[in-house]
C-alpha positions in Angstrom: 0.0 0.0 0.0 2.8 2.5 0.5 4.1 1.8 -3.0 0.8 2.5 -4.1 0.5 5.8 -2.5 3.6 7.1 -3.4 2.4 6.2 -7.1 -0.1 8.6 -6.5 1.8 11.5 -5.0 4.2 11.3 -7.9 1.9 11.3 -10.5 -0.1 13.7 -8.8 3.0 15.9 -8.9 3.6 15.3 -12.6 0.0 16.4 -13.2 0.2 19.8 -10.9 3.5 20.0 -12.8 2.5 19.5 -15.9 -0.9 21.8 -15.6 1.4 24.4 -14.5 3.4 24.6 -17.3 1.0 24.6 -19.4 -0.6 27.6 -17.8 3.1 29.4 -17.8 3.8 28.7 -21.3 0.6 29.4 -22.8 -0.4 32.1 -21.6 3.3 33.8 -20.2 2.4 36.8 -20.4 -0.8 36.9 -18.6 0.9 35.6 -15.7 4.0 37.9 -15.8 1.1 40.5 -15.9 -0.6 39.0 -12.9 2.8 38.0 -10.5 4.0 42.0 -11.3 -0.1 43.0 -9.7 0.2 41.0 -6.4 3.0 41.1 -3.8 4.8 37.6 -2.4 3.6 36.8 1.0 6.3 35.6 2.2 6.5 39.0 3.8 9.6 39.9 1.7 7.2 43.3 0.1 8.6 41.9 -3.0 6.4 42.0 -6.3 5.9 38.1 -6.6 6.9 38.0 -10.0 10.4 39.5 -8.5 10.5 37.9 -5.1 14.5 36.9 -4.9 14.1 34.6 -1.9 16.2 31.3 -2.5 14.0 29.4 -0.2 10.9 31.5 -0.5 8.3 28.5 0.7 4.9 31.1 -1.1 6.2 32.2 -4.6 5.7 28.9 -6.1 2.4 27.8 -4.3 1.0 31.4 -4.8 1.6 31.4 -8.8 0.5 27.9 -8.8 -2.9 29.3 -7.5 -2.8 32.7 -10.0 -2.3 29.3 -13.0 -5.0 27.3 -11.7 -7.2 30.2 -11.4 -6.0 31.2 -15.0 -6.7 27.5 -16.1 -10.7 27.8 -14.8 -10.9 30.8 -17.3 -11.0 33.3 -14.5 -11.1 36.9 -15.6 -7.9 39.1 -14.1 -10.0 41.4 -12.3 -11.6 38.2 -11.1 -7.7 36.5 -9.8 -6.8 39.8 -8.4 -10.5 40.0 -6.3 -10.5 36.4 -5.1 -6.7 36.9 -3.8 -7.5 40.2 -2.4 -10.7 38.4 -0.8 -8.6 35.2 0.6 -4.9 37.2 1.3 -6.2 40.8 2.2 -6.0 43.9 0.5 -2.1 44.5 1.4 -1.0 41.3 -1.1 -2.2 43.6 -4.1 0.0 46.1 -5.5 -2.7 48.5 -6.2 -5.4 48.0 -4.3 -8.8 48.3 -5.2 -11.0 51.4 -4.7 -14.2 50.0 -3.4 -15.0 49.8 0.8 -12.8 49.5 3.3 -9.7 49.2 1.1 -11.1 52.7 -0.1 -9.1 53.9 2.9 -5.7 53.0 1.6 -6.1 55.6 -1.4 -8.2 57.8 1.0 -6.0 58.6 4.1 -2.5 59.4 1.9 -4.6 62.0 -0.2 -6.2 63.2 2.5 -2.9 64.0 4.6 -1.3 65.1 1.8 -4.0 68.1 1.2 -4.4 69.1 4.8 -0.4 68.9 4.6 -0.4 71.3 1.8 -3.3 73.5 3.4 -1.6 73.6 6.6 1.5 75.0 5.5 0.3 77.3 2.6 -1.9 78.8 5.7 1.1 78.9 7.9 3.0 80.9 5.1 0.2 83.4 4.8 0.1 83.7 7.8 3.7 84.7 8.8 3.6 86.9 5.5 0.3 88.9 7.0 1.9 89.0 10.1 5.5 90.5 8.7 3.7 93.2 6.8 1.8 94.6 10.0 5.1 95.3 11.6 
């Protein structure tokens, strides 16, 4: 019986393997285009399609999803959501613009204009102060 299950495993392997390639080879690009739009979570905050790791243990399981997912005919938009959904909102490069992720494009704008209004303010106000004396 243990013959027979290692049988399996291996040609399970050779399958995944196999499938995989196919998915890489076929359709290359789309999966450069997808590992470039979603970070490794290996917690490097390397782009996965970059992640220089030698014994990363996520880039290869993670773009083995992103081709399985490619496999089932899965939009982009729709890869990108369901990792998003399963991985969090921090695992996409750009994140998207809809809810509570709505915050990550939110806040930096937001501090970034009281920023500016704060010191243009400021400098009007040292200039009115200045020309009084």
């Amino acid at each position: 019986m243990h013959g027979a299950a290692r049988l399996r495993h291996t040609l399970l392997s050779v399958v995944m393997l196999a499938s995989l390639a196919l998915a890489l080879d076929g359709d290359s690009a789309r999966m450069q285009s997808l590992t470039t739009k979603v970070f490794c979570n290996c917690g490097c905050g390397e782009v996965l399609a970059q992640c220089s790791h030698l014994e990363c243990k996520t880039r290869v399981p993670l773009k083995q999803e992103i081709a399985s997912a490619v496999l089932q005919g899965k939009s982009d938009e729709r890869i990108l959501d369901d990792l998003g959904t399963k991985y969090g909102a921090t695992i996409l490069v750009i994140p998207a613009f809809r809810g509570f992720d709505a915050l990550l494009w939110i806040v930096p704008i937001a501090a970034a204009l009281i920023a500016v209004v704060g010191f243009v303010w400021r400098h009007w106000s040292v200039a009115a102060t200045a020309q009084k004396q």
